[in-house]
TORPA-4810 file (N, C-alpha, C, O; in nm, 3 decimals):
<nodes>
NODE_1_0.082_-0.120_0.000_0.000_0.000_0.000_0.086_0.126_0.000_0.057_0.232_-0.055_X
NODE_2_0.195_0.099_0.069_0.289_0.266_0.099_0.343_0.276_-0.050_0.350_0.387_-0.104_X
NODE_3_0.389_0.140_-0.129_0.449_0.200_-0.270_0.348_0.229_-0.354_0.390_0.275_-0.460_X
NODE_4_0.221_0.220_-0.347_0.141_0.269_-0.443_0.121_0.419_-0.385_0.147_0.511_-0.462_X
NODE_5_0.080_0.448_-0.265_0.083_0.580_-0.251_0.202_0.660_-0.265_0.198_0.783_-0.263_X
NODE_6_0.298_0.599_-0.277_0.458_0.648_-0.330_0.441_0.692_-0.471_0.426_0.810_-0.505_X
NODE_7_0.444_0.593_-0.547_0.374_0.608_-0.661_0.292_0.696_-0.738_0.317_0.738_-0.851_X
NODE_8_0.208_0.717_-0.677_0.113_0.807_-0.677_0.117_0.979_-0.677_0.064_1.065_-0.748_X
NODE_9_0.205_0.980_-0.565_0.230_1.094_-0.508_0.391_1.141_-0.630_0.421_1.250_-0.676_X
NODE_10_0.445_1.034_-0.642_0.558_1.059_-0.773_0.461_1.083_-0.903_0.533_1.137_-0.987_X
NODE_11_0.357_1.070_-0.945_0.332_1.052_-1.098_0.240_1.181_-1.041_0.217_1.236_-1.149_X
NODE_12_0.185_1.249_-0.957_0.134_1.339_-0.904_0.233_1.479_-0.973_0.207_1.547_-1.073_X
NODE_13_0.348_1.487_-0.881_0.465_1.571_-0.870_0.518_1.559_-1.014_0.546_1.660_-1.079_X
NODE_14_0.529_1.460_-1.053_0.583_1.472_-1.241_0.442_1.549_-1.312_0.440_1.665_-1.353_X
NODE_15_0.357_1.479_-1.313_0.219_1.603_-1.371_0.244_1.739_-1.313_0.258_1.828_-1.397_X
NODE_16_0.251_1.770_-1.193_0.270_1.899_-1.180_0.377_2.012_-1.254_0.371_2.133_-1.277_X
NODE_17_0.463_1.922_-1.276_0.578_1.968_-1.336_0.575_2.028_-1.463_0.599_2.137_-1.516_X
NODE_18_0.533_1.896_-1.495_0.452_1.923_-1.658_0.343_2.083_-1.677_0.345_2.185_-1.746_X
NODE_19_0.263_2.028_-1.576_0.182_2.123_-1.615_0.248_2.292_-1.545_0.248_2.380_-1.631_X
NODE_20_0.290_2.329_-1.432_0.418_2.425_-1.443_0.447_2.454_-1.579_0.378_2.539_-1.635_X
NODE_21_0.539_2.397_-1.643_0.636_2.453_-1.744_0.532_2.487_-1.845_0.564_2.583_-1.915_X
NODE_22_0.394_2.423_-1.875_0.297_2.496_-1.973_0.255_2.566_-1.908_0.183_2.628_-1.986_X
NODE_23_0.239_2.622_-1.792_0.157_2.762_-1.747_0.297_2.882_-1.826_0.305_2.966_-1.916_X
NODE_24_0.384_2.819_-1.722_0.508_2.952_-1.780_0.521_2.951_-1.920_0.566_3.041_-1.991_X
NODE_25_0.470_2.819_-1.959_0.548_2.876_-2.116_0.394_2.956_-2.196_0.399_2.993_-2.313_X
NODE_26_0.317_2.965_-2.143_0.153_3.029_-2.180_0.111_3.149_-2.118_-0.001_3.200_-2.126_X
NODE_27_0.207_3.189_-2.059_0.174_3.296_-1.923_0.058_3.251_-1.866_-0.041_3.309_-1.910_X
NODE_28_0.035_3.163_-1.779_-0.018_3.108_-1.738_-0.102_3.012_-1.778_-0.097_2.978_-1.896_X
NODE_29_-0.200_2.948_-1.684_-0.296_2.850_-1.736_-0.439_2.773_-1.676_-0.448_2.727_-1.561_X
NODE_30_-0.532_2.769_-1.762_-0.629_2.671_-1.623_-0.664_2.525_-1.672_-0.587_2.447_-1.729_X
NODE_31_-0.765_2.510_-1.646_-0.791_2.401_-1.615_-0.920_2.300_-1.663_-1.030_2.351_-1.684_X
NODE_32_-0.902_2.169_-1.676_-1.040_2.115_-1.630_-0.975_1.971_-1.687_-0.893_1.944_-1.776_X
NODE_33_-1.063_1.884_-1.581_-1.035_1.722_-1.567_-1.169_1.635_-1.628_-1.286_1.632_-1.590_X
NODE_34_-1.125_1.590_-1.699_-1.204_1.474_-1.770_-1.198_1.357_-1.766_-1.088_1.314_-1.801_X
NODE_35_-1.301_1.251_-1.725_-1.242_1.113_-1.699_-1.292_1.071_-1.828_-1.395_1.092_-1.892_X
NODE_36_-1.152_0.982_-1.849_-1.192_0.868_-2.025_-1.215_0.711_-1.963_-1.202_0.609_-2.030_X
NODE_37_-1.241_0.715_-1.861_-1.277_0.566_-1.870_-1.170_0.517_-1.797_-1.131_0.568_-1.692_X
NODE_38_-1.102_0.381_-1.869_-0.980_0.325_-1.794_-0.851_0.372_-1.803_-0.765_0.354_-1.717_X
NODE_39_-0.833_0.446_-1.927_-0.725_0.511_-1.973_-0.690_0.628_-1.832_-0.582_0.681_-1.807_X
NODE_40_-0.801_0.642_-1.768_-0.749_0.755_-1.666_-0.838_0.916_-1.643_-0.959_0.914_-1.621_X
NODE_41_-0.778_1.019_-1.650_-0.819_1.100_-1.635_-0.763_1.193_-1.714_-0.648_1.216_-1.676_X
NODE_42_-0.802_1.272_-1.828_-0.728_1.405_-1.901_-0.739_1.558_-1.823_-0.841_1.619_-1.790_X
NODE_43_-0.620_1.588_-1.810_-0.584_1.700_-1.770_-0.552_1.831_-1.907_-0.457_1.861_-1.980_X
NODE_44_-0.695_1.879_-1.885_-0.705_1.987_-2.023_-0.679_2.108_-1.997_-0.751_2.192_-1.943_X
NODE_45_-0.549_2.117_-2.045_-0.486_2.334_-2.041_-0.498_2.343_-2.122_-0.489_2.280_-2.227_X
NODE_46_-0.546_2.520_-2.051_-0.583_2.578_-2.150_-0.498_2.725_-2.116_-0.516_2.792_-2.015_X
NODE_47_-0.388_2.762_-2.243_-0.275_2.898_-2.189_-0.357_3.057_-2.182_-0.437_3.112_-2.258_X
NODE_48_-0.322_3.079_-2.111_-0.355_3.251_-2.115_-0.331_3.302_-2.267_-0.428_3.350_-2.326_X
NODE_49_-0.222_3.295_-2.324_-0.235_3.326_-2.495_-0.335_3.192_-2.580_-0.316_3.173_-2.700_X
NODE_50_-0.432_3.115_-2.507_-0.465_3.076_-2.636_-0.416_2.944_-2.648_-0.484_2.850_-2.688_X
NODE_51_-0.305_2.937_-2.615_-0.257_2.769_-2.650_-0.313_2.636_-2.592_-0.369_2.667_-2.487_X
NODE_52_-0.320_2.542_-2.606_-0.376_2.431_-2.530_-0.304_2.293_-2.536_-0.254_2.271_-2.647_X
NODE_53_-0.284_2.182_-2.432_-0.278_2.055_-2.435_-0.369_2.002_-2.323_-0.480_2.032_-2.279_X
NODE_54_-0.252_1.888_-2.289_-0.328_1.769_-2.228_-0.277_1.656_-2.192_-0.195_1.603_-2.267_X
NODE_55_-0.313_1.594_-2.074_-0.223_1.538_-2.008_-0.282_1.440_-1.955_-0.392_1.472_-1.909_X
NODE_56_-0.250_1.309_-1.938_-0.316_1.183_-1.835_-0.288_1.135_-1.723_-0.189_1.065_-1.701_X
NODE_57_-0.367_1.164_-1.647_-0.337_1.034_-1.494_-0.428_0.944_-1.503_-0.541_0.940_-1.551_X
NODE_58_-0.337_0.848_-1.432_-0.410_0.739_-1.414_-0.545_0.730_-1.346_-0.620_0.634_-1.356_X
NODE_59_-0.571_0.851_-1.269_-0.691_0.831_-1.183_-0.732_0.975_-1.181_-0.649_1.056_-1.220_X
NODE_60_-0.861_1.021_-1.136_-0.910_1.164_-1.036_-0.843_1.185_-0.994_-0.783_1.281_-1.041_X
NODE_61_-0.780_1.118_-0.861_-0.705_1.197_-0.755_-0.593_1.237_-0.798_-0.533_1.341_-0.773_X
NODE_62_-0.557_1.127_-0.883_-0.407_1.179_-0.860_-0.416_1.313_-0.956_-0.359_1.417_-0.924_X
NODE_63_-0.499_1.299_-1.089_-0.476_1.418_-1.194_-0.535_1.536_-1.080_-0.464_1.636_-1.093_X
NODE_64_-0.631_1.557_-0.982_-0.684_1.663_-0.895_-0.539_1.704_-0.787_-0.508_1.814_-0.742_X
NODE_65_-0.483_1.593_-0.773_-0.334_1.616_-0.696_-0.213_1.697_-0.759_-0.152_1.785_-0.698_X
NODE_66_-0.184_1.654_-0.893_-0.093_1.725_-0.969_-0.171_1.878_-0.974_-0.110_1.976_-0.931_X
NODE_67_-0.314_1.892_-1.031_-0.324_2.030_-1.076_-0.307_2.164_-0.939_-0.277_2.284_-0.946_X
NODE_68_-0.353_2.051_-0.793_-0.351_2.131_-0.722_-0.217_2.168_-0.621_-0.220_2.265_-0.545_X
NODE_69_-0.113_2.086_-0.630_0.025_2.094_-0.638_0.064_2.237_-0.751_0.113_2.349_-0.743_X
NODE_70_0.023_2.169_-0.827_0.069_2.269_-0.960_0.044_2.424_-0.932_0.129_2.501_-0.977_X
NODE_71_-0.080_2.484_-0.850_-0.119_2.582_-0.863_-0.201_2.576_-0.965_-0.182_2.677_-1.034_X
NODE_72_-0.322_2.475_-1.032_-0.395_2.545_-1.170_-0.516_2.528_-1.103_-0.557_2.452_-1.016_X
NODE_73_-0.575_2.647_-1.190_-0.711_2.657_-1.148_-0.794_2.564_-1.208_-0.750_2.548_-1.322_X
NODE_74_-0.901_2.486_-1.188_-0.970_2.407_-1.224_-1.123_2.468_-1.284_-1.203_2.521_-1.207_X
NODE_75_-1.151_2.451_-1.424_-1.332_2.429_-1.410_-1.396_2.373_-1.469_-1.371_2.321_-1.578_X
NODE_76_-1.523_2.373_-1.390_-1.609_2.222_-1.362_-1.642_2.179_-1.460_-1.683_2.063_-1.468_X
NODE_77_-1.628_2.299_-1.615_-1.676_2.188_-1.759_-1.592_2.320_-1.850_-1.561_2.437_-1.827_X
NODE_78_-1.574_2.216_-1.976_-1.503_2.281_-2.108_-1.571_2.360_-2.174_-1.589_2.345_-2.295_X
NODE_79_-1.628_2.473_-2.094_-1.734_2.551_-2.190_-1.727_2.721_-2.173_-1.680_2.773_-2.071_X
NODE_80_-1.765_2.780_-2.257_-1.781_2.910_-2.209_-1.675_2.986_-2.167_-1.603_2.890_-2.193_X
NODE_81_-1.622_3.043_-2.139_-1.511_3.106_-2.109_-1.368_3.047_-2.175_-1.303_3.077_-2.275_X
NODE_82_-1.353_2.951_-2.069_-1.226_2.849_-2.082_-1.244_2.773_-2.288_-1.147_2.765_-2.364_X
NODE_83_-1.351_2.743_-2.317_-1.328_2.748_-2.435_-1.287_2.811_-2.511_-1.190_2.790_-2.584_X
NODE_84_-1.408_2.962_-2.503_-1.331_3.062_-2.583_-1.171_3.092_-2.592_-1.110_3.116_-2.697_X
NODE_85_-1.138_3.089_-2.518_-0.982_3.114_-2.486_-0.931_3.011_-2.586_-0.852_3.078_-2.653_X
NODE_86_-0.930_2.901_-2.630_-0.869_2.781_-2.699_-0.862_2.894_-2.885_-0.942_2.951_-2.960_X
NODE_87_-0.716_2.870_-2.875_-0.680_2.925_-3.015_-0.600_2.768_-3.119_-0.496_2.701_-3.119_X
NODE_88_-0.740_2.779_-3.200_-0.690_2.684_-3.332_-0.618_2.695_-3.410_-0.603_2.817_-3.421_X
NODE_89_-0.528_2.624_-3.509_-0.496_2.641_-3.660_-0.535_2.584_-3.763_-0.648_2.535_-3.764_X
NODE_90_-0.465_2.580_-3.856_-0.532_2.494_-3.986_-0.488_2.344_-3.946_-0.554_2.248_-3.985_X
NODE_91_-0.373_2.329_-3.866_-0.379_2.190_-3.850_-0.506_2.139_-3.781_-0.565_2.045_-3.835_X
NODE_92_-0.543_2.180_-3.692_-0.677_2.117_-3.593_-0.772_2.134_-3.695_-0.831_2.027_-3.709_X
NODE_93_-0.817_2.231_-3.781_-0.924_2.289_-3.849_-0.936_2.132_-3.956_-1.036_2.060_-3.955_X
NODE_94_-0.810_2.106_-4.041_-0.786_2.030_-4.154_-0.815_1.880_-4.126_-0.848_1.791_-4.205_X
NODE_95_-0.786_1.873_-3.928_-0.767_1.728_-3.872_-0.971_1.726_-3.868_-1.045_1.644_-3.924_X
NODE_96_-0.993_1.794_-3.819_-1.154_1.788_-3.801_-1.242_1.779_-3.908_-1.340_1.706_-3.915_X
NODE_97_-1.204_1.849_-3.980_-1.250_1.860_-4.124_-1.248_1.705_-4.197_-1.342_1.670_-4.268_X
NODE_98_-1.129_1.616_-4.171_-1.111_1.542_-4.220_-1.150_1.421_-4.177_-1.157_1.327_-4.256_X
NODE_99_-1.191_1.401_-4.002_-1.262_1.317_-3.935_-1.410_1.330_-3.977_-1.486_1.234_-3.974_X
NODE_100_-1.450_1.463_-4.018_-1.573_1.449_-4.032_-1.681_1.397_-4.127_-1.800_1.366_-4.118_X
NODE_101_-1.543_1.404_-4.266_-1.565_1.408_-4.366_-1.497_1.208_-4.413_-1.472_1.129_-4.504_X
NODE_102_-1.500_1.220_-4.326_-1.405_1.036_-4.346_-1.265_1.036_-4.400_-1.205_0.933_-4.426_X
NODE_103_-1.202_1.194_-4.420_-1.088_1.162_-4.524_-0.984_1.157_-4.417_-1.028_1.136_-4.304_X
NODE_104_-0.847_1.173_-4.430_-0.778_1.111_-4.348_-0.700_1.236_-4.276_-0.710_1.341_-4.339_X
NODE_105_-0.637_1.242_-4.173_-0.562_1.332_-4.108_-0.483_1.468_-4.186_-0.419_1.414_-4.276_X
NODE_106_-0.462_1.586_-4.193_-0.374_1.642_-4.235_-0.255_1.650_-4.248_-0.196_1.626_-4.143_X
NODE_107_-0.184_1.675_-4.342_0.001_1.623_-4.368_0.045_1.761_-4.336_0.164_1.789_-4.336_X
</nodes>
């Protein structure tokens, strides 16, 4: 039990890290947690300029542990505000376009 909460608390502190160096490299950043099922939990930034990724833990807690280690603000859904902020390009535009349409990914 102590090495899984070892564990835990390490893959915690590496997410935080992660997500650190995208706040600074975004002038900052927030937040919001999504569970996929077994795959874990996605950790969705979103940068003060606009930029965005994303990140996995294995679980809630631990992805709610890294963000709040981290300093990021969290909210409760991907909408409205925190969306607006999300700045696209033609790559995302071309990738969507192309899922939608059945054709294949952008080069």
């Amino acid at each position: 039990m102590a090495d899984t909460t070892k564990q835990a608390e390490r893959t915690a502190a590496k997410l935080a890290k992660q997500i650190r160096a995208f706040a600074t490299e975004h002038g900052g950043a927030q937040g919001q947690l999504a569970y996929i099922g077994q795959a874990g939990t996605r950790i969705v930034l979103v940068g003060e300029d606009g930029g965005w990724g994303d990140l996995v833990a294995p679980n809630g807690d631990i992805a709610r542990g890294a963000a709040e280690k981290a300093g990021l603000t969290l909210q409760e859904s991907f909408d409205g505000e925190l969306a607006a902020k999300v700045h696209t390009g033609p790559y995302e535009w071309s990738r969507m376009a192309g899922i939608q349409i059945g054709g294949g990914a952008a080069k």
